[in-house]
ROMAR-416935 format. One record per atom (N, C-alpha, C): x, y, z; residue number from 1; atom name. Coordinates in steps of 0.1 Angstrom, whole numbers. Example, Ala and Ser with C-alpha at 12.3 -4.5 7.8 and 13.67 -1.06 7.14 Angstrom:
2
+-------+-------+-------+-----+-------+
|  east | north |    up | num | atome |
+-------+-------+-------+-----+-------+
|   132 |   -57 |    78 |   1 |     N |
|   123 |   -45 |    78 |   1 |    CA |
|   132 |   -33 |    78 |   1 |     C |
|   128 |   -22 |    71 |   2 |     N |
|   137 |   -11 |    71 |   2 |    CA |
|   129 |     0 |    79 |   2 |     C |
+-------+-------+-------+-----+-------+
//
This chain:
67
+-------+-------+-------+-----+-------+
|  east | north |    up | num | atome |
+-------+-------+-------+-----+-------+
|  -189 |   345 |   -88 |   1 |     N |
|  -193 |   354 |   -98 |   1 |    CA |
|  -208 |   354 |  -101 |   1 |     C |
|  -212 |   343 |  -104 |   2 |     N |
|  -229 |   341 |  -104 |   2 |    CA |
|  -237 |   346 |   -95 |   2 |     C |
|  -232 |   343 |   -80 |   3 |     N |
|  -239 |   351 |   -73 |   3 |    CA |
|  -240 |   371 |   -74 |   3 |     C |
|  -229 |   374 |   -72 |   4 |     N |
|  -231 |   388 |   -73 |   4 |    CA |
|  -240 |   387 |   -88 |   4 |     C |
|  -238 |   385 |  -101 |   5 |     N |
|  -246 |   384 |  -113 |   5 |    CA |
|  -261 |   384 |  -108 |   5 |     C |
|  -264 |   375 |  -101 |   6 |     N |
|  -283 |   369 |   -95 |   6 |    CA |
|  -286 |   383 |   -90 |   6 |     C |
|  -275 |   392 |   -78 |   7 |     N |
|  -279 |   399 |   -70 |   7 |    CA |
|  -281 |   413 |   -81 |   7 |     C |
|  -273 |   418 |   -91 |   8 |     N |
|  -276 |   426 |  -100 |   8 |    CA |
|  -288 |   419 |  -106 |   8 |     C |
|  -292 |   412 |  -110 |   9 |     N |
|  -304 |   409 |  -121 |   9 |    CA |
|  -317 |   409 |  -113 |   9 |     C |
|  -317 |   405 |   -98 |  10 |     N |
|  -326 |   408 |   -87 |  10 |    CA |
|  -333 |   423 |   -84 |  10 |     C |
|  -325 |   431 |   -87 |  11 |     N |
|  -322 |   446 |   -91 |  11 |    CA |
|  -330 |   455 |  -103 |  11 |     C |
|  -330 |   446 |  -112 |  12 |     N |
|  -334 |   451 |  -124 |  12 |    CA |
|  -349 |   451 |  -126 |  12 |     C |
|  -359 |   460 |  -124 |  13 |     N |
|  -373 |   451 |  -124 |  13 |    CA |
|  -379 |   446 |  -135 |  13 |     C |
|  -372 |   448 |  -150 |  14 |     N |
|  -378 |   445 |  -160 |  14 |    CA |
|  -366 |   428 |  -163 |  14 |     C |
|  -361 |   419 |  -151 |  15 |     N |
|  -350 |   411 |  -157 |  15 |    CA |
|  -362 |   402 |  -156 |  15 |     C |
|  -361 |   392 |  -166 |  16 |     N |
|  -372 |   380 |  -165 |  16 |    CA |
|  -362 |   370 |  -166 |  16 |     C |
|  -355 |   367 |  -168 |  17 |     N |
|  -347 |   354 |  -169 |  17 |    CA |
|  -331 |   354 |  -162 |  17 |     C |
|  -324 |   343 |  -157 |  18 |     N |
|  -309 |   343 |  -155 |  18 |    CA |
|  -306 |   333 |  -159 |  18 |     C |
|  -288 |   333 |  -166 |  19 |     N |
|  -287 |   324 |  -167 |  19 |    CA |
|  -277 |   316 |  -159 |  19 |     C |
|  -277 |   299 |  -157 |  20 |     N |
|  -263 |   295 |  -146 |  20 |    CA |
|  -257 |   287 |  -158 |  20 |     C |
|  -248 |   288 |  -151 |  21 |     N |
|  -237 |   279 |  -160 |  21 |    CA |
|  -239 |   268 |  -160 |  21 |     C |
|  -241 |   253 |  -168 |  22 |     N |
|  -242 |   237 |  -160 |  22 |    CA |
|  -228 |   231 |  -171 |  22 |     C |
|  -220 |   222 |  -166 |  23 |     N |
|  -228 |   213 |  -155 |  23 |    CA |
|  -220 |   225 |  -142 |  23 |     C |
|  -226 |   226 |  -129 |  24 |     N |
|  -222 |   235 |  -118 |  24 |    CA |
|  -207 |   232 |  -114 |  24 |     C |
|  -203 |   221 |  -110 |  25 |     N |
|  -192 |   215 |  -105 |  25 |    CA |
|  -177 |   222 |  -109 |  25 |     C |
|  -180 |   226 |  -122 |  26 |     N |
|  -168 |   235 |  -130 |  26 |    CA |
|  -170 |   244 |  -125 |  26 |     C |
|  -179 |   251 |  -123 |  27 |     N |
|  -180 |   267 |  -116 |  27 |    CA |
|  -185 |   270 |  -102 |  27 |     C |
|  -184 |   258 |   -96 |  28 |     N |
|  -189 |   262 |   -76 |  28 |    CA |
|  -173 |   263 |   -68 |  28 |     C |
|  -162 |   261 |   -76 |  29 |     N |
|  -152 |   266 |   -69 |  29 |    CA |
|  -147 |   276 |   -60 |  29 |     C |
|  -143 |   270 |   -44 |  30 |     N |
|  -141 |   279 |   -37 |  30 |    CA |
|  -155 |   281 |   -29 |  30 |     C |
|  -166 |   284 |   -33 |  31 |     N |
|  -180 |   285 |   -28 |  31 |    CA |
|  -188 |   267 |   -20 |  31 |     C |
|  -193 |   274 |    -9 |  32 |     N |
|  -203 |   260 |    -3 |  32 |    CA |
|  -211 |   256 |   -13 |  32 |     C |
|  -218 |   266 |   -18 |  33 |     N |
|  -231 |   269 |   -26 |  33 |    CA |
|  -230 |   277 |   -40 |  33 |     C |
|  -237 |   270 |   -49 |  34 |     N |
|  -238 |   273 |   -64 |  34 |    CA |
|  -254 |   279 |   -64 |  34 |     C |
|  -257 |   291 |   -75 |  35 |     N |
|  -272 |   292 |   -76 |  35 |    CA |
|  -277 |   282 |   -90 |  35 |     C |
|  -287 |   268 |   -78 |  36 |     N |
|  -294 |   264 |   -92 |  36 |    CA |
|  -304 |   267 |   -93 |  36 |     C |
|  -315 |   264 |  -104 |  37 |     N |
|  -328 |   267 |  -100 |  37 |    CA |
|  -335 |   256 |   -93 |  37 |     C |
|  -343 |   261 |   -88 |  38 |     N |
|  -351 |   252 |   -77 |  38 |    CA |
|  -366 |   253 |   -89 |  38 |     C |
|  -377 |   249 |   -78 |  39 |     N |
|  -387 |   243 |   -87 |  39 |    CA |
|  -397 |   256 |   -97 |  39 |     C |
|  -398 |   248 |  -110 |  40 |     N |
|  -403 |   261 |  -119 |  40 |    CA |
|  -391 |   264 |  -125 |  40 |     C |
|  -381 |   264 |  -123 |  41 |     N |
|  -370 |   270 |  -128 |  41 |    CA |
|  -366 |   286 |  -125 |  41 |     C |
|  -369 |   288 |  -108 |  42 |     N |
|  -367 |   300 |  -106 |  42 |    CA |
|  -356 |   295 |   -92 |  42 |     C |
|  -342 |   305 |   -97 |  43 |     N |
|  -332 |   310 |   -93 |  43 |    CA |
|  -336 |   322 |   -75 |  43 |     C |
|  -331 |   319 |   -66 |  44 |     N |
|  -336 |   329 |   -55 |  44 |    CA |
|  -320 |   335 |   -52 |  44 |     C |
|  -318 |   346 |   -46 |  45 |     N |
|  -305 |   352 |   -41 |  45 |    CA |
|  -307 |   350 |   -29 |  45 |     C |
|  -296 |   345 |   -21 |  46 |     N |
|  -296 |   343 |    -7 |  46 |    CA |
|  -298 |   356 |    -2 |  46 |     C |
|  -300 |   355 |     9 |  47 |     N |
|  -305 |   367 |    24 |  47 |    CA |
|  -294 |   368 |    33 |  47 |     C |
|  -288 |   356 |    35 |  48 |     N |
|  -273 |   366 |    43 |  48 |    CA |
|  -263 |   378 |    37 |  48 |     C |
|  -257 |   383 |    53 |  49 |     N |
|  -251 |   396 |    43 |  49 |    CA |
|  -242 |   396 |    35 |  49 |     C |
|  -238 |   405 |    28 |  50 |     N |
|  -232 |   405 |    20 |  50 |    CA |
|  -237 |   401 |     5 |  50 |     C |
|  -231 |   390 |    -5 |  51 |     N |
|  -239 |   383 |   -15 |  51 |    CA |
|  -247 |   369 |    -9 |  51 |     C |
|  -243 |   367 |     5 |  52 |     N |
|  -248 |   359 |    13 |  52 |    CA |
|  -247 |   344 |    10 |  52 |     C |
|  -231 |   344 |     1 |  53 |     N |
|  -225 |   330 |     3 |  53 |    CA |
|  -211 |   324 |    12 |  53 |     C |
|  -211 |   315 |    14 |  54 |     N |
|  -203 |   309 |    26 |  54 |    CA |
|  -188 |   303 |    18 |  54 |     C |
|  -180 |   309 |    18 |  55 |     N |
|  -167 |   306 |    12 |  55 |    CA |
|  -162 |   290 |    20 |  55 |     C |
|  -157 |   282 |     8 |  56 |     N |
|  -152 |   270 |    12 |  56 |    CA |
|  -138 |   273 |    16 |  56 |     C |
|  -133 |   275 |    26 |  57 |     N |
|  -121 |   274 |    25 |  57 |    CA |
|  -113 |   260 |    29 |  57 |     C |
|  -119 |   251 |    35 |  58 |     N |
|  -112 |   236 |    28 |  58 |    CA |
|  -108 |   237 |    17 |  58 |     C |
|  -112 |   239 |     8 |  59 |     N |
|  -111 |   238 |    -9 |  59 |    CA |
|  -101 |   247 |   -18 |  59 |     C |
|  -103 |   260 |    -7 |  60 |     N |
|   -95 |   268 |   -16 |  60 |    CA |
|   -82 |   269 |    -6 |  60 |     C |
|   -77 |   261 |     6 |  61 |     N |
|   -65 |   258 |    14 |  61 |    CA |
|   -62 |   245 |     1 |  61 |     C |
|   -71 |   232 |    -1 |  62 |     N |
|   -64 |   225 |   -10 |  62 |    CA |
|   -58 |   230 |   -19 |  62 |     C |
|   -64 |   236 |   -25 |  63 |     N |
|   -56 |   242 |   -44 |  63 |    CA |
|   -49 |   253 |   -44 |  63 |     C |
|   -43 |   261 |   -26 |  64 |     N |
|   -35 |   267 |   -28 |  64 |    CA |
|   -23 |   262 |   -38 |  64 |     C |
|   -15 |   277 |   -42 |  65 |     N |
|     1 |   272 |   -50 |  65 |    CA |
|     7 |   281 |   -45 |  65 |     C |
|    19 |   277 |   -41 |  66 |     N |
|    32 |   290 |   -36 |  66 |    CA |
|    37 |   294 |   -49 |  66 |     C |
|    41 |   310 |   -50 |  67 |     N |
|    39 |   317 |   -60 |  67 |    CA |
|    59 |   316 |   -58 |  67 |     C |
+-------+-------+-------+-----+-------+
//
């Protein structure tokens, strides 16, 4: 969800700020990659296509549940 969120706010030319959720760990589920900020406190959107993040599926095969 954060990611698509970054990639709208990346969009907007008047956004000056984003916010991430912390601590990350609660919210990188299913994902390789969380957006933190890097140095300065600025947030970047990945460049691969799509939202250009890499789905864990280890993780999301663990915590499947039969319905």
């Amino acid at each position: 969800m954060n990611w698509s969120n970054l990639h709208v706010a990346c969009a907007i030319p008047n956004c000056d700020w984003f916010e991430v959720l912390v601590p990350e760990d609660r919210y990188d589920f299913g994902l390789v990659s969380y957006p933190n900020p890097g140095p300065g406190g600025i947030v970047v959107a990945l460049t691969a296509p799509g939202l250009g993040v890499e789905v864990d599926w280890d993780w999301i095969k663990a915590h499947e549940m039969a319905l």
